[in-house]
SEFIVEX-164350 format. One line per 3 residues: number of its first residue (from 0); their letters; for each residue x, y, z of N, C-alpha, C. Coordinates in nm, 2 decimals, always signed. Layout:
NUM> A> X:Y:Z:X:Y:Z:X:Y:Z ~ ... $
REM end
This chain:
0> XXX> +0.35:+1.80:+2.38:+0.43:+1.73:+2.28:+0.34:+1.66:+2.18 ~ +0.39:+1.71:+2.05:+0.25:+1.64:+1.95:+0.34:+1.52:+1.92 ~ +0.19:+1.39:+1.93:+0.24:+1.24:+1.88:+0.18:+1.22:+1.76 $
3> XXX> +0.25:+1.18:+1.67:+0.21:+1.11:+1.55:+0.11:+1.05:+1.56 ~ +0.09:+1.03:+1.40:-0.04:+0.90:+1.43:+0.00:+0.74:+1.46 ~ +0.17:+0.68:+1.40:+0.26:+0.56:+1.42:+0.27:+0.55:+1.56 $
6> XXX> +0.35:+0.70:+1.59:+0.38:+0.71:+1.77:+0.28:+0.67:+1.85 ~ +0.16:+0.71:+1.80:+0.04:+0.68:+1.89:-0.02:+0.55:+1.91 ~ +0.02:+0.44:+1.75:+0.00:+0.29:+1.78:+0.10:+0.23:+1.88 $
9> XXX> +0.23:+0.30:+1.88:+0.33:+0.22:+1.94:+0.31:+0.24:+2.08 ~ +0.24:+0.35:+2.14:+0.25:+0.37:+2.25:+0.09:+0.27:+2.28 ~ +0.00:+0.30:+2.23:-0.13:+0.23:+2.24:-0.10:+0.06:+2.24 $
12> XXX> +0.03:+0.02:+2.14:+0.03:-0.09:+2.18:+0.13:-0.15:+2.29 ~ +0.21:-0.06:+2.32:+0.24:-0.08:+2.46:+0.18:-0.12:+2.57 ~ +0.05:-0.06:+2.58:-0.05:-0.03:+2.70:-0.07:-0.21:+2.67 $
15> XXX> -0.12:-0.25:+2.54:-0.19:-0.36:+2.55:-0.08:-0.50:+2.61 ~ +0.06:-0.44:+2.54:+0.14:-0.57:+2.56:+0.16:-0.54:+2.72 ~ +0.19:-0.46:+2.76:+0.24:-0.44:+2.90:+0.18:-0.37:+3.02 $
18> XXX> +0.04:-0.30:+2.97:-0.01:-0.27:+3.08:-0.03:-0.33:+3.22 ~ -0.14:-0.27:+3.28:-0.23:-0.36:+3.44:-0.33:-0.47:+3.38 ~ -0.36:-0.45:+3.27:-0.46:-0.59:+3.24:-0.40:-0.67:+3.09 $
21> XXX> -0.27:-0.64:+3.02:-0.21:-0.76:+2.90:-0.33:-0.82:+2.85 ~ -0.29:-0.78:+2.71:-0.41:-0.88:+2.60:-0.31:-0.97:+2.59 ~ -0.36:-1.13:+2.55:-0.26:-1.22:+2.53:-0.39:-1.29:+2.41 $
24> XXX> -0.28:-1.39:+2.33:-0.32:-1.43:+2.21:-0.34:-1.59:+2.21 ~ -0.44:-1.65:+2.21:-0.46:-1.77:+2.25:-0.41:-1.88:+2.11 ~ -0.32:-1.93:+2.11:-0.25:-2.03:+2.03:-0.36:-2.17:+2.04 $
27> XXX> -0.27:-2.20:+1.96:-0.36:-2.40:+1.96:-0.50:-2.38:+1.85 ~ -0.57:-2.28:+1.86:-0.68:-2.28:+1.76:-0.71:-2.31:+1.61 ~ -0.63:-2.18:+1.60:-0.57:-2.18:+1.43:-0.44:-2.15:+1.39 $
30> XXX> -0.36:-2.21:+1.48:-0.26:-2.22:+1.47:-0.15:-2.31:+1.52 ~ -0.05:-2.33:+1.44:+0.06:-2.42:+1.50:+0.11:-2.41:+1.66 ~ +0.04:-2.30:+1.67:+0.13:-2.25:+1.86:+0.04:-2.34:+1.96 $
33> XXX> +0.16:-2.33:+2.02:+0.09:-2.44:+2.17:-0.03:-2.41:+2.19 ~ -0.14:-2.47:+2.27:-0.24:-2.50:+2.27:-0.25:-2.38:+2.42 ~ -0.23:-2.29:+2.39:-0.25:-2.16:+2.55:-0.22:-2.05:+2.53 $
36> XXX> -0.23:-1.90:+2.59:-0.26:-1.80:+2.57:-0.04:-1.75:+2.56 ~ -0.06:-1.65:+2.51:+0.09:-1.62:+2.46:+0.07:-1.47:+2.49 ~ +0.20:-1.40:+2.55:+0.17:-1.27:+2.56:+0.23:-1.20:+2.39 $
39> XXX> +0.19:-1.06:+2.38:+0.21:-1.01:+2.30:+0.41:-0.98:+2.23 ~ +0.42:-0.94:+2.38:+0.58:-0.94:+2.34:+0.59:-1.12:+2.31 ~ +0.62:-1.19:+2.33:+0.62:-1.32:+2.28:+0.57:-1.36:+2.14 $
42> XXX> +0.45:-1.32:+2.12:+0.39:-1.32:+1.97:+0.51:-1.23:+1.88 ~ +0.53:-1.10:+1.93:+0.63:-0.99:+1.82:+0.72:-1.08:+1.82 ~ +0.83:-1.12:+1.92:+0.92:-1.19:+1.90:+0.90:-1.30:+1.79 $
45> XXX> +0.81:-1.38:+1.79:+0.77:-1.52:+1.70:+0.82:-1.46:+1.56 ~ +0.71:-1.32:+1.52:+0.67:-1.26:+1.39:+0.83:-1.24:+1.30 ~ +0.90:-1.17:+1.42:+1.01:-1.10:+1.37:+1.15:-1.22:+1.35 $
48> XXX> +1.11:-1.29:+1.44:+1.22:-1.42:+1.42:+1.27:-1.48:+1.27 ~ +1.35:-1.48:+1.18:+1.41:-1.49:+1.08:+1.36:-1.65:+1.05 ~ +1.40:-1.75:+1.16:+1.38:-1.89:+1.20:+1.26:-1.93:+1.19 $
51> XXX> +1.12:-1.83:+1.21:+1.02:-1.88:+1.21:+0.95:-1.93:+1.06 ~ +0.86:-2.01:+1.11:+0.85:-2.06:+0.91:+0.75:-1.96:+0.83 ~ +0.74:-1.89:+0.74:+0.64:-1.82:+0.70:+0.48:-1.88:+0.69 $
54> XXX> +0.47:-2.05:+0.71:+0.34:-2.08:+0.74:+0.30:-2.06:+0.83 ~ +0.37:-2.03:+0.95:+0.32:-1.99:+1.09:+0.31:-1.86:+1.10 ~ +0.36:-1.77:+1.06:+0.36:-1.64:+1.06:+0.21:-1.62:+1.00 $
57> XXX> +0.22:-1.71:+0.88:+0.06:-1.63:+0.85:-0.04:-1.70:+0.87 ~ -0.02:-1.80:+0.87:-0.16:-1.87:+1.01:-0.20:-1.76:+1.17 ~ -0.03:-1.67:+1.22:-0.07:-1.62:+1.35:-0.15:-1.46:+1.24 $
60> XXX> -0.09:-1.42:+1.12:-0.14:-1.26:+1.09:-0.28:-1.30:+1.01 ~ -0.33:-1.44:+0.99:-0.47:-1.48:+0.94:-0.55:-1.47:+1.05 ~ -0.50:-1.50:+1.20:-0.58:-1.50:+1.34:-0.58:-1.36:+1.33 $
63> XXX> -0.49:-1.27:+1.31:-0.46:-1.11:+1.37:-0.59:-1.02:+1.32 ~ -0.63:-1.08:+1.18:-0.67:-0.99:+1.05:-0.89:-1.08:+1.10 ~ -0.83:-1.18:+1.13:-1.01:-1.23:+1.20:-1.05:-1.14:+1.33 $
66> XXX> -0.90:-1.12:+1.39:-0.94:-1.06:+1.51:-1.00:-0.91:+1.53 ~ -0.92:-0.84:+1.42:-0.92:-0.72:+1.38:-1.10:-0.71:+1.31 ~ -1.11:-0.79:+1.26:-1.21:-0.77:+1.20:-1.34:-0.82:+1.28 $
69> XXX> -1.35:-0.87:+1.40:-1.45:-0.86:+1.46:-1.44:-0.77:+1.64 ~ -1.35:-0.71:+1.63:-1.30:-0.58:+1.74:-1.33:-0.44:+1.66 ~ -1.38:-0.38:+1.77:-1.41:-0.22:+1.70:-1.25:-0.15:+1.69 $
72> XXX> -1.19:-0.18:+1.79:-1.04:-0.11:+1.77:-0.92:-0.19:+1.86 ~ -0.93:-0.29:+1.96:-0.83:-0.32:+2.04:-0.76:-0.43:+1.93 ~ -0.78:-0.49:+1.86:-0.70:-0.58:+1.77:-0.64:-0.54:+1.64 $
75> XXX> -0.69:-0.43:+1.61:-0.65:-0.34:+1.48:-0.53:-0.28:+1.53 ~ -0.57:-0.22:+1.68:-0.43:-0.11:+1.72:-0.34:-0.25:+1.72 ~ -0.33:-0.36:+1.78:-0.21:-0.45:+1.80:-0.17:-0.51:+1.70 $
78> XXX> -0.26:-0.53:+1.57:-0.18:-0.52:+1.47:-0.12:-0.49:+1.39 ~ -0.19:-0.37:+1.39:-0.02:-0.24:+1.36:+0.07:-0.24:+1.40 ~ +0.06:-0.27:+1.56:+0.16:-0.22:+1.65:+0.28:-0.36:+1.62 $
81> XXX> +0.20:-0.48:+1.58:+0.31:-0.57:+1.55:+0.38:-0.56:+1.41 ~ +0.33:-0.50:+1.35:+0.33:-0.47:+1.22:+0.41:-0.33:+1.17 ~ +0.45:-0.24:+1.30:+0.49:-0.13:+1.28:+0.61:-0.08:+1.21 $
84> XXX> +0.72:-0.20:+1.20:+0.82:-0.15:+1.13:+0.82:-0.14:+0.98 ~ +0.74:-0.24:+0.92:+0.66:-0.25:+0.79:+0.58:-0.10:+0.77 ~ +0.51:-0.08:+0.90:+0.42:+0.07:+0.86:+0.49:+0.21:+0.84 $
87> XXX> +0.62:+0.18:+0.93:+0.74:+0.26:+0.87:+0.81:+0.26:+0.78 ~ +0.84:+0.18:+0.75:+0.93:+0.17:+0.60:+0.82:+0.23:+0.49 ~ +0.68:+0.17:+0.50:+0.56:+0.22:+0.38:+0.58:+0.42:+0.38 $
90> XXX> +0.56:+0.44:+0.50:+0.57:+0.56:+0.55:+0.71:+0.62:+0.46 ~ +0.81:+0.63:+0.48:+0.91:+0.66:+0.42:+0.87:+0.65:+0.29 ~ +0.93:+0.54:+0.23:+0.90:+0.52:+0.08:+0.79:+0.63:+0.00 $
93> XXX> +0.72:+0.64:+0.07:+0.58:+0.73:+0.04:+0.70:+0.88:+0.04 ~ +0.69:+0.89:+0.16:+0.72:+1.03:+0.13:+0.83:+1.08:+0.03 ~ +0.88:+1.03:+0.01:+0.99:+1.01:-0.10:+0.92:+1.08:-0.28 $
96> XXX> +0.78:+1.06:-0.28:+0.68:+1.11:-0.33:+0.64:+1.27:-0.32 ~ +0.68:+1.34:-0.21:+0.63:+1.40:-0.17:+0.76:+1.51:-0.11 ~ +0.88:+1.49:-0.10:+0.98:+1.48:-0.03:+1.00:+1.66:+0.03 $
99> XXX> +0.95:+1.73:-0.01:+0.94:+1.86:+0.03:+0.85:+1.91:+0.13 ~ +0.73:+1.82:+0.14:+0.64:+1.87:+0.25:+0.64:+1.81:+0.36 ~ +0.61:+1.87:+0.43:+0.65:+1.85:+0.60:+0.49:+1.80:+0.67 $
102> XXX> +0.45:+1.73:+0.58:+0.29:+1.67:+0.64:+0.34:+1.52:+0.68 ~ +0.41:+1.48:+0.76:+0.44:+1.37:+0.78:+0.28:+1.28:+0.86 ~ +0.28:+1.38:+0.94:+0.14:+1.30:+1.05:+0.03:+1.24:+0.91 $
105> XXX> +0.03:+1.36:+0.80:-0.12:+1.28:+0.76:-0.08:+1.16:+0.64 ~ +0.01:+1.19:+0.64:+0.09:+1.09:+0.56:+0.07:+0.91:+0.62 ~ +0.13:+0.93:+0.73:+0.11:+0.80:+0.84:+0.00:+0.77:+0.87 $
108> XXX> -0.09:+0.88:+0.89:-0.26:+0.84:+0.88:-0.31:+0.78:+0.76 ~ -0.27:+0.84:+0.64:-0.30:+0.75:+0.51:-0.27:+0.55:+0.50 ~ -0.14:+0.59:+0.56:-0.08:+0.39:+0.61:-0.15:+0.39:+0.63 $
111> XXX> -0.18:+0.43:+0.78:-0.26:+0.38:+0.86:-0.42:+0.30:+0.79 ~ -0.46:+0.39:+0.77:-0.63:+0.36:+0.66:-0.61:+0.31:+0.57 ~ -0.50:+0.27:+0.48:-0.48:+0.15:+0.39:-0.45:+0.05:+0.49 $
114> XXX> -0.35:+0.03:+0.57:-0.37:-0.11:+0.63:-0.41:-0.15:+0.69 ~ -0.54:-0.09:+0.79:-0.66:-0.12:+0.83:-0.75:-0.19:+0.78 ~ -0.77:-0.09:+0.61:-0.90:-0.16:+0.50:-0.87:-0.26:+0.47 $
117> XXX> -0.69:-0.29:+0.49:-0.67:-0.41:+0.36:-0.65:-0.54:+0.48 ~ -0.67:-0.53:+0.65:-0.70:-0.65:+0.73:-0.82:-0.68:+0.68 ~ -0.95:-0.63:+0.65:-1.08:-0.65:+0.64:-1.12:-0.71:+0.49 $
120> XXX> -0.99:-0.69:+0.41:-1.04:-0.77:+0.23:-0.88:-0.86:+0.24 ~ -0.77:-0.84:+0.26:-0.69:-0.91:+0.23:-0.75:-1.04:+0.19 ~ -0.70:-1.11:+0.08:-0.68:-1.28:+0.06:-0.57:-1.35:+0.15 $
123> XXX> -0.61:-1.43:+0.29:-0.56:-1.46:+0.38:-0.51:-1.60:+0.30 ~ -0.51:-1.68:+0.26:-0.50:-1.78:+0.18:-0.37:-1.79:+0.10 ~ -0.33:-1.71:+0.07:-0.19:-1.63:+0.00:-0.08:-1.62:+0.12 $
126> XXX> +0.02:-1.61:+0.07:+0.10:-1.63:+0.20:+0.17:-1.45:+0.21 ~ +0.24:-1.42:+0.27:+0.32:-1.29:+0.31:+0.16:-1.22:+0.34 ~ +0.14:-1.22:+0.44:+0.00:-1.16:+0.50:+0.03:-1.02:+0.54 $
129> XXX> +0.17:-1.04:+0.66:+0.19:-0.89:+0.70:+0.23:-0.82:+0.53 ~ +0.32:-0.86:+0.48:+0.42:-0.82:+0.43:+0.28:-0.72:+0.27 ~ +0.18:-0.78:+0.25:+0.08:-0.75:+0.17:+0.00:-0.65:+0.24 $
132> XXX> +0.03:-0.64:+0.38:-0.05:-0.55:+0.49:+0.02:-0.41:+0.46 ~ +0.11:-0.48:+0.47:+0.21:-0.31:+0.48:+0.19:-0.25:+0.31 ~ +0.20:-0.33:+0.20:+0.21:-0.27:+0.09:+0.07:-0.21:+0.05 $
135> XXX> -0.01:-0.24:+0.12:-0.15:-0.18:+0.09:-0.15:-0.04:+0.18 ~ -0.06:-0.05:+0.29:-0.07:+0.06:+0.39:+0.03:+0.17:+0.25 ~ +0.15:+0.14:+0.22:+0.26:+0.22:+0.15:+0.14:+0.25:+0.03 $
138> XXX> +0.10:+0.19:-0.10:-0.02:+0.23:-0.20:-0.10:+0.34:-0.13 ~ -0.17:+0.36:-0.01:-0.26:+0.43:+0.01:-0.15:+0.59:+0.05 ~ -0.05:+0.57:+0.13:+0.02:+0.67:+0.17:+0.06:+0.75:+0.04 $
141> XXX> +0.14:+0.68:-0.02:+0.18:+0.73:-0.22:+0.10:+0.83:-0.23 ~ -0.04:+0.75:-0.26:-0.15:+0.78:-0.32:-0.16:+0.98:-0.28 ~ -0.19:+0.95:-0.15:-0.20:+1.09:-0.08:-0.11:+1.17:-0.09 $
144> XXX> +0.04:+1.10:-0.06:+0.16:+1.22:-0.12:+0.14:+1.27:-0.21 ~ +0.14:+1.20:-0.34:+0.12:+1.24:-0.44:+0.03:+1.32:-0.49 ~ -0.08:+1.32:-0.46:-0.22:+1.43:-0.47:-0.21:+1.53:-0.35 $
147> XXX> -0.10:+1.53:-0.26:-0.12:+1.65:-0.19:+0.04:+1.74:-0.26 ~ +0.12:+1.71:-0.34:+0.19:+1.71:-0.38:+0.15:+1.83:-0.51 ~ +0.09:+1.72:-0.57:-0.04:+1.80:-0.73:-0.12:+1.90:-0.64 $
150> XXX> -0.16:+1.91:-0.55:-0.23:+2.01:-0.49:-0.13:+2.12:-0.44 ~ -0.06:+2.09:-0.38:+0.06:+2.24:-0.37:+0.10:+2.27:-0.46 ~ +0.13:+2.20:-0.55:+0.18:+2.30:-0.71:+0.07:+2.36:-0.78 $
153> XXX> -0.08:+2.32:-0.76:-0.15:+2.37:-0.82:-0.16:+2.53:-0.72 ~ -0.18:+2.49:-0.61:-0.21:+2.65:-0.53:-0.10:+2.75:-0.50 ~ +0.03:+2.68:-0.58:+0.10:+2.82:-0.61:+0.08:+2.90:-0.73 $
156> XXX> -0.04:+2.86:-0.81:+0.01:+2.97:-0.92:-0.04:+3.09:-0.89 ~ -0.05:+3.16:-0.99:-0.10:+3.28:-0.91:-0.22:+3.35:-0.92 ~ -0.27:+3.27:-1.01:-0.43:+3.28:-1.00:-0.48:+3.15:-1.05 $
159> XXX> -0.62:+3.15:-1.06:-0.70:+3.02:-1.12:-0.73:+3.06:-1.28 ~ -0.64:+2.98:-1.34:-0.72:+3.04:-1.46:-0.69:+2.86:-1.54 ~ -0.67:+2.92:-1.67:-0.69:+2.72:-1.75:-0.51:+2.77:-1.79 $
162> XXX> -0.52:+2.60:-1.78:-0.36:+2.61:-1.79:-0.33:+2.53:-1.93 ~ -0.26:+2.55:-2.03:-0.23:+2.43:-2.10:-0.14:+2.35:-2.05 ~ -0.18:+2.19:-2.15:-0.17:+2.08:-2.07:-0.07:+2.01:-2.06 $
165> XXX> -0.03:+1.94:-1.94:+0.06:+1.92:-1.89:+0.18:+1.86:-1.96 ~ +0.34:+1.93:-1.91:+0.40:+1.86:-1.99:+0.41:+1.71:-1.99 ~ +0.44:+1.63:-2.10:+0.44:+1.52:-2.08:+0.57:+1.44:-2.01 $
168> XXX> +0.65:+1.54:-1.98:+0.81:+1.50:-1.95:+0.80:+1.52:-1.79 ~ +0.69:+1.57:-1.74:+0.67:+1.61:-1.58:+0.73:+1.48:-1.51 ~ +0.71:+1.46:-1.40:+0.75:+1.31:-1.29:+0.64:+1.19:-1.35 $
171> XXX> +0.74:+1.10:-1.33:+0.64:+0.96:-1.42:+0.50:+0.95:-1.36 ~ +0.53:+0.96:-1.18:+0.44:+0.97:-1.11:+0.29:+1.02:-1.17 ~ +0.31:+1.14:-1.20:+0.21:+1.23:-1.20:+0.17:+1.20:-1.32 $
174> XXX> +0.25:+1.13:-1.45:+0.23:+1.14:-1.58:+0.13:+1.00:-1.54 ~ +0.17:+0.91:-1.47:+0.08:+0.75:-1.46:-0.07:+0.82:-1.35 ~ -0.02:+0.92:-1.30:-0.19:+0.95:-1.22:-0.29:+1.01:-1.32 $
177> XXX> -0.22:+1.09:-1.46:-0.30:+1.13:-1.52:-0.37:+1.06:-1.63 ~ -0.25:+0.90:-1.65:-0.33:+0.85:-1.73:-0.42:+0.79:-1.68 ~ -0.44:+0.72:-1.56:-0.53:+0.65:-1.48:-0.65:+0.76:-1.52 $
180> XXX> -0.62:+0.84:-1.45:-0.69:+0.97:-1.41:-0.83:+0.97:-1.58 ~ -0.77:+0.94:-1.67:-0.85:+0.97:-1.80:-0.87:+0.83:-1.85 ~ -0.82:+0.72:-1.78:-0.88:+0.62:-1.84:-0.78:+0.54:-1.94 $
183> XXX> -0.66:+0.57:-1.97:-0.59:+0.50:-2.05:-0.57:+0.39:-2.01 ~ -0.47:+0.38:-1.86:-0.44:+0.25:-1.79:-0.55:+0.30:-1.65 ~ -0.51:+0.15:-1.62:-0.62:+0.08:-1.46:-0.47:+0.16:-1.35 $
186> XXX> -0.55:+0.16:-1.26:-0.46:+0.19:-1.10:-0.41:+0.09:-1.10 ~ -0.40:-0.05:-1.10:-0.32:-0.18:-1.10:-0.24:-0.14:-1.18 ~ -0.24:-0.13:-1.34:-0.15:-0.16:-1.43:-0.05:-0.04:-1.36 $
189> XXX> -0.07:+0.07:-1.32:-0.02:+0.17:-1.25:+0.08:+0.16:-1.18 ~ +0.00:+0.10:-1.10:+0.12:+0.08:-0.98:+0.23:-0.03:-1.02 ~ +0.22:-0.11:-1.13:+0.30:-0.21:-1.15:+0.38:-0.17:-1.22 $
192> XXX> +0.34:-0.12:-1.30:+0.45:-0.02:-1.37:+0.52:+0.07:-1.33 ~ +0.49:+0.14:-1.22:+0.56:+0.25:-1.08:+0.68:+0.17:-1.04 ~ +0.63:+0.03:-1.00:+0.67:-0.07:-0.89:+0.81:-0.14:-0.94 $
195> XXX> +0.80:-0.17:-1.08:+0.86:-0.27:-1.10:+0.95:-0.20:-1.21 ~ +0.90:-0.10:-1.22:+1.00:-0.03:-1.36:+1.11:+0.07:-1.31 ~ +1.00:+0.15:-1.19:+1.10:+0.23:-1.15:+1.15:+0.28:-1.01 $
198> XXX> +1.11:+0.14:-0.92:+1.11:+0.12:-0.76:+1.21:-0.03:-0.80 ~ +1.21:-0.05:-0.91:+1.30:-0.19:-0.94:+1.22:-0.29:-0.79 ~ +1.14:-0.33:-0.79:+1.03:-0.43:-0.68:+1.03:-0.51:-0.83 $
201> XXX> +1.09:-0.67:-0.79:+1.06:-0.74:-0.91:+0.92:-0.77:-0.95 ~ +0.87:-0.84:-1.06:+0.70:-0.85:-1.08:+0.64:-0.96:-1.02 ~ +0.74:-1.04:-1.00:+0.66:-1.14:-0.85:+0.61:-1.11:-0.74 $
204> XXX> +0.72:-1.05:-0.67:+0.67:-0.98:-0.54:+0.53:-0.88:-0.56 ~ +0.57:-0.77:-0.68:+0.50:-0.71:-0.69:+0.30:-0.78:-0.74 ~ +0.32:-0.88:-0.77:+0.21:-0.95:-0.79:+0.13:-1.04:-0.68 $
207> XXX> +0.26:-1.03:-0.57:+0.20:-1.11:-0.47:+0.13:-1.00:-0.36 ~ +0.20:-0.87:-0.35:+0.16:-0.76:-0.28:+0.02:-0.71:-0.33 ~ +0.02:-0.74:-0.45:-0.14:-0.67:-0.49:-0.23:-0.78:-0.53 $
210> XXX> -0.22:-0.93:-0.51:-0.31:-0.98:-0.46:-0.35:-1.07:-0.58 ~ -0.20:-1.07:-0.69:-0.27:-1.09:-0.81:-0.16:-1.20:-0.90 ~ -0.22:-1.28:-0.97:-0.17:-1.41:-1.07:-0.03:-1.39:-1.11 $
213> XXX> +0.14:-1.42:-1.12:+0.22:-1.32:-1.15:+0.16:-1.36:-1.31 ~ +0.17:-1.46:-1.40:+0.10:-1.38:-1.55:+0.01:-1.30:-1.58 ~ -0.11:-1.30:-1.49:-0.21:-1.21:-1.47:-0.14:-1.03:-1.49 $
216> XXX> -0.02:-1.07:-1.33:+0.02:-0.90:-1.40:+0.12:-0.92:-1.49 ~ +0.20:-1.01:-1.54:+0.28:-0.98:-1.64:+0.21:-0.91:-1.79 ~ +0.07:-1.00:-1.79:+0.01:-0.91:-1.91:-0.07:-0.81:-1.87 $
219> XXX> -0.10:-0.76:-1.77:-0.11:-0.61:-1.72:-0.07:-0.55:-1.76 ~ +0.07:-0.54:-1.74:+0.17:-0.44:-1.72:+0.20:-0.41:-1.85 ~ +0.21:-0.52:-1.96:+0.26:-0.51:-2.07:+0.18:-0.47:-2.15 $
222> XXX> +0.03:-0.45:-2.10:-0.12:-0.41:-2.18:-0.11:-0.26:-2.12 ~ -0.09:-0.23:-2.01:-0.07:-0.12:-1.95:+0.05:-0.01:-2.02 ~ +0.15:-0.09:-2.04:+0.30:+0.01:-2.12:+0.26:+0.05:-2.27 $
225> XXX> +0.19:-0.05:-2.30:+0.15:-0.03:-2.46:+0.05:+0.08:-2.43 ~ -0.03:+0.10:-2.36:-0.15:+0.19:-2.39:-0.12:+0.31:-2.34 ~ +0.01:+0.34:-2.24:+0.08:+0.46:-2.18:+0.17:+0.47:-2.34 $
228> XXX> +0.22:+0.40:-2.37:+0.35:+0.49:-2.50:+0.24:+0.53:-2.63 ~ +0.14:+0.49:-2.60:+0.04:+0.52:-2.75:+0.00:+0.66:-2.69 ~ -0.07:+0.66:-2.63:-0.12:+0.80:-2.49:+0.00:+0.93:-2.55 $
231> XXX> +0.08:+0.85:-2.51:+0.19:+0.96:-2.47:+0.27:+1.02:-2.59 ~ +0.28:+0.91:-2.72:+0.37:+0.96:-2.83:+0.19:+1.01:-2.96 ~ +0.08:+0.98:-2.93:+0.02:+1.06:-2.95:-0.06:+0.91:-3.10 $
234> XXX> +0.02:+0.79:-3.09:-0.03:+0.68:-3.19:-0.15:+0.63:-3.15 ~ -0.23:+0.68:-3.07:-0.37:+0.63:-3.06:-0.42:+0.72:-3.10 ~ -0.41:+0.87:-3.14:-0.51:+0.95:-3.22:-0.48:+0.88:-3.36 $
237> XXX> -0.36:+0.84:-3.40:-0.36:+0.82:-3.57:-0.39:+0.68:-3.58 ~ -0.40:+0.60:-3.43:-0.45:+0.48:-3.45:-0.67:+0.52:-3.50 ~ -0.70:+0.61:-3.44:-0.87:+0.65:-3.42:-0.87:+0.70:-3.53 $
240> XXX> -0.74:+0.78:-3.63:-0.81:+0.84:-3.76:-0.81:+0.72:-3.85 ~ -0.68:+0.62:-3.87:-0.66:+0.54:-3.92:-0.81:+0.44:-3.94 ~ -0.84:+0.42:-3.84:-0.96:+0.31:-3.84:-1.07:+0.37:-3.88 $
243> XXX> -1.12:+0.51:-3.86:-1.19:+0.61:-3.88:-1.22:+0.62:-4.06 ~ -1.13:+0.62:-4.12:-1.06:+0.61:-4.22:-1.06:+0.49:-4.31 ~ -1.05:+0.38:-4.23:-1.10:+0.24:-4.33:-1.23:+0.21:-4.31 $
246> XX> -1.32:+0.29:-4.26:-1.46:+0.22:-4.22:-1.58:+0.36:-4.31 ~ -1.48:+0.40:-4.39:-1.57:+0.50:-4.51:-1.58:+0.39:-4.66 $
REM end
């Protein structure tokens, strides 16, 4: 029976919450929890509790993301593992990107290695800790759908030869990877523009998931739209002759 790579944290963290030896999570340190060790199903329960206050949540995923980061692998797997419905939903949403190919496993491996990298940089300081965990896992999965996506359409044609260039009316997706891709807009302005224009993810949220000022991205985004409609309706060449043009 083949297990996913998700399947494989949930069962891995099984072993940890419920095995012959239970990892348990010592409270009172750096956190508001009683001053003694807490088992893991008790910790999930806390996380998922509606009732609980979001300062405590991320005081316990600020402990999760120190822990992770000085464990070669037993604190990383249980952070996922607490974190897994979040890794699912990223999972989904991604493929939705991709919605024809049946690569689901490496897809969930891509979460996975976004929300690994992003316990070891997160800004813990910022509040929604899991919730910025998962959206760095969902960004990295995208990412992959989408370039394995551009890669199956490329290896259907029917030979290698040069193709003229791409329509510009293709998926926004592909049209915002190509501008990145050449430099027009940044991968940030990208994704906020993806996020918020056409995933309707307001610009708050979406500014708190990537780690950034909300005016910071508001003029992003809006530095970012302007330099995609110039790109694309073709007013930055006649902007380059124009200027080209007053400096004779």
């Amino acid at each position: 029976m083949n297990i996913s790579p998700l399947e494989n944290i949930e069962h891995a963290y099984l072993r940890y919450a419920h095995g012959p030896d239970p990892v348990h999570f010592w409270g009172g340190y750096s956190t508001d929890l009683p001053n003694r060790s807490h088992t893991l199903p008790e910790l999930a329960e806390l996380l998922t509790d509606k009732k609980t206050p979001l300062e405590l949540k991320d005081q316990v995923w600020e402990s999760l993301t120190r822990l992770a980061g000085i464990s070669r692998h037993e604190w990383k797997t249980i952070a996922a593992g607490l974190a897994i419905r979040g890794l699912k939903r990223a999972v989904t949403r991604a493929r939705f990107h991709a919605p024809n190919i049946d690569l689901r496993d490496d897809i969930e491996s891509a979460a996975m290695a976004g929300f690994i990298e992003a316990t070891e940089t997160i800004h813990t300081g910022k509040p929604h800790i899991c919730a910025r965990l998962c959206q760095a896992a969902y960004i990295n999965a995208r990412r992959y759908a989408i370039e394995l996506k551009q890669y199956q359409q490329a290896m259907c044609s029917a030979v290698y030869e040069s193709h003229p260039p791409p329509d510009q009316h293709q998926h926004i997706d592909l049209v915002l990877i190509d501008a990145i891709e050449e430099g027009i807009i940044t991968k940030r302005q990208g994704d906020l523009i993806l996020e918020t224009r056409l995933e309707k993810r307001s610009l708050r949220e979406s500014a708190t998931c990537l780690d950034i000022e909300f005016t910071k991205a508001r003029d992003e985004r809006r530095h970012g739209e302007h330099e995609l409609y110039a790109w694309l309706t073709g007013h930055d060449r006649e902007h380059a002759r124009s200027t080209k043009g007053s400096t004779k």
